[in-house]
C-alpha positions in Angstrom: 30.8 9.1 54.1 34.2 8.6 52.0 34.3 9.7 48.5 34.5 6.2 47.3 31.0 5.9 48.4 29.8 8.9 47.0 31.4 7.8 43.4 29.7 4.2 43.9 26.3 5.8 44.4 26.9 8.2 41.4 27.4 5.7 39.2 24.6 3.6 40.5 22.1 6.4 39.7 23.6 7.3 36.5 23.6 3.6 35.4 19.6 3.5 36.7 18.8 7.1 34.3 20.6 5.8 31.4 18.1 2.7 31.8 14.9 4.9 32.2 16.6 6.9 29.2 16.2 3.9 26.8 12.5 2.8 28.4 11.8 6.2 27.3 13.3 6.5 24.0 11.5 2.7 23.4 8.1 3.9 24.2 8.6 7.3 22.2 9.8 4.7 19.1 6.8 2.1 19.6 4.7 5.4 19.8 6.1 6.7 16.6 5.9 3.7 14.6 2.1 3.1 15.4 1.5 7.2 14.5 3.4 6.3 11.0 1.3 3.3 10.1 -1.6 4.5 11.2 -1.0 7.5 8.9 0.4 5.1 5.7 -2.6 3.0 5.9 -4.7 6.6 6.0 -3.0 8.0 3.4 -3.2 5.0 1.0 -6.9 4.8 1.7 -7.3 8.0 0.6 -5.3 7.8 -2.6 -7.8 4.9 -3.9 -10.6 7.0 -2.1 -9.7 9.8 -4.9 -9.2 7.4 -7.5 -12.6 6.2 -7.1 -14.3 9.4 -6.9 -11.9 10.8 -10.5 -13.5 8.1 -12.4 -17.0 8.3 -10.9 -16.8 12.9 -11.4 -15.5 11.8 -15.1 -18.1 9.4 -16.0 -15.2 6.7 -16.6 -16.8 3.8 -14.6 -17.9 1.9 -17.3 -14.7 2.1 -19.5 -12.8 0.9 -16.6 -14.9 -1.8 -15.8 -15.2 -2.7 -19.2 -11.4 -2.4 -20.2 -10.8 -4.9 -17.2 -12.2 -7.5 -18.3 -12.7 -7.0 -21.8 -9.9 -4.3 -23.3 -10.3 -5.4 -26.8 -14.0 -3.9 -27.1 -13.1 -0.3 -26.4 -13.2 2.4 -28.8 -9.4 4.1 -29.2 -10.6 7.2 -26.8 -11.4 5.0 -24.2 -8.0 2.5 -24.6 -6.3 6.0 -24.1 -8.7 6.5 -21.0 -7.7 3.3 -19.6 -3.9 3.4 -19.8 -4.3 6.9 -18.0 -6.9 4.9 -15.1 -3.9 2.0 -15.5 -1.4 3.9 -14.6 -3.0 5.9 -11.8 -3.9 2.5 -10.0 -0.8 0.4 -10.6 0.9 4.0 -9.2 -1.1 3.3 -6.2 -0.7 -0.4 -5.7 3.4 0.3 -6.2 2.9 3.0 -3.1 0.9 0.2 -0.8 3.4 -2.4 -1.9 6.4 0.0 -1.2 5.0 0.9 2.3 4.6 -2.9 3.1 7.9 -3.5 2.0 9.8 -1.2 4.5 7.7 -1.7 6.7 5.0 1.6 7.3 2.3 -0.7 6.5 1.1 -3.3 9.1 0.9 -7.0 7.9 -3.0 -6.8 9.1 -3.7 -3.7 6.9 -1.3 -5.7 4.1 -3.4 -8.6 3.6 -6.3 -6.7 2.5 -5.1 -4.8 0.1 -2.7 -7.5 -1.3 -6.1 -9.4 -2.0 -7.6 -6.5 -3.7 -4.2 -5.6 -5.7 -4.4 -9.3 -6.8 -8.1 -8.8 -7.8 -7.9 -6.3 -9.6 -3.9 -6.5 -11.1 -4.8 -10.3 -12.3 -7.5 -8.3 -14.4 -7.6 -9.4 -18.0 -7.2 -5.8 -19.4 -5.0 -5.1 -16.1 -2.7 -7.4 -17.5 -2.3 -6.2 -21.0 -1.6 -3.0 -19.5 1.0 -4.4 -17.2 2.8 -6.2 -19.6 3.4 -3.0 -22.1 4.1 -0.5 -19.7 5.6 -3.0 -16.5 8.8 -1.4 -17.1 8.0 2.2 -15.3 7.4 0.2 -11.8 10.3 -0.5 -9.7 11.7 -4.0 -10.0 10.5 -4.9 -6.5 6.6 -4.3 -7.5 7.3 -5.7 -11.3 8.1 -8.9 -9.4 5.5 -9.1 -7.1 2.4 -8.1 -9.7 3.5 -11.0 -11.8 3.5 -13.5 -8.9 0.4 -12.8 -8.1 -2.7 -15.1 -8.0 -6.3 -14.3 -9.0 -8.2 -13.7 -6.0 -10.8 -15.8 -6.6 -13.3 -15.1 -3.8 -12.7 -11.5 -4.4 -15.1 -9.4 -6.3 -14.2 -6.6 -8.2 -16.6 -3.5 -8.0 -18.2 -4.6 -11.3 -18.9 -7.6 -9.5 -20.0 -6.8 -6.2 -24.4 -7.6 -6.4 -23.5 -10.1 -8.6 -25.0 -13.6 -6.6 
């Protein structure tokens, strides 16, 4: 055997590793991204999870429900309440929105919580919140909270045994 051969099978295997290489690196990557959506999608589940339970430990269920549809009737205390309940959800519907947006959160897990953002951001005392304090959400969200719809066929929580 010459060493032309020699250099023509060298390159032949080196050319076949560099391929394997990049299958490799592809599955790693397609492994990777599943591990970071899966871990987006747990992590904003949880946020609302905590949410849900801070307004059930501080007995605030009934000012949120009634500030949503209805902010007018609360006493000043429980405005104040609100805004802080306001913020702490629009906070979390900005996170969900942001991971949609580059991407960490799948388009299947996106469609169910864009309903229930619309749901509950399309809220009558979700609304009178968003317009006063909009300006503390990045202009990405901003513009996607105020093209939203009502979700019709979605119930709030308030609503949910209602016929």
């Amino acid at each position: 055997m010459n060493w032309e051969a020699v250099r023509t099978i060298s390159e032949a295997v080196g050319a076949v590793a560099v391929v394997l290489s990049l299958v490799y690196v592809a599955i790693q990557i397609r492994q990777n991204t599943r591990q970071v959506r899966v871990a987006t999608h747990d992590g904003t589940t949880r946020d609302f999870r905590q949410f849900t339970r801070q307004m059930l430990a501080s007995g605030l269920t009934e000012v949120f429900s009634q500030g949503l549809e209805d902010y007018a009737t609360l006493s000043e205390q429980q405005r104040l309440d609100f805004a802080f309940m306001m913020y702490d959800l629009f906070k979390a519907f900005e996170n969900v929105h942001y991971h949609y947006l580059h991407g960490t959160l799948g388009e299947d897990a996106w469609e169910g919580w864009r309903r229930f953002i619309a749901s509950y951001a399309t809220a009558p005392g979700a609304q009178h919140y968003w317009k006063v304090r909009r300006d503390i959400f990045t202009p990405d969200f901003q513009k996607f909270v105020e093209g939203l719809q009502p979700a019709d066929d979605f119930k709030r929580v308030g609503d949910v045994f209602d016929g």
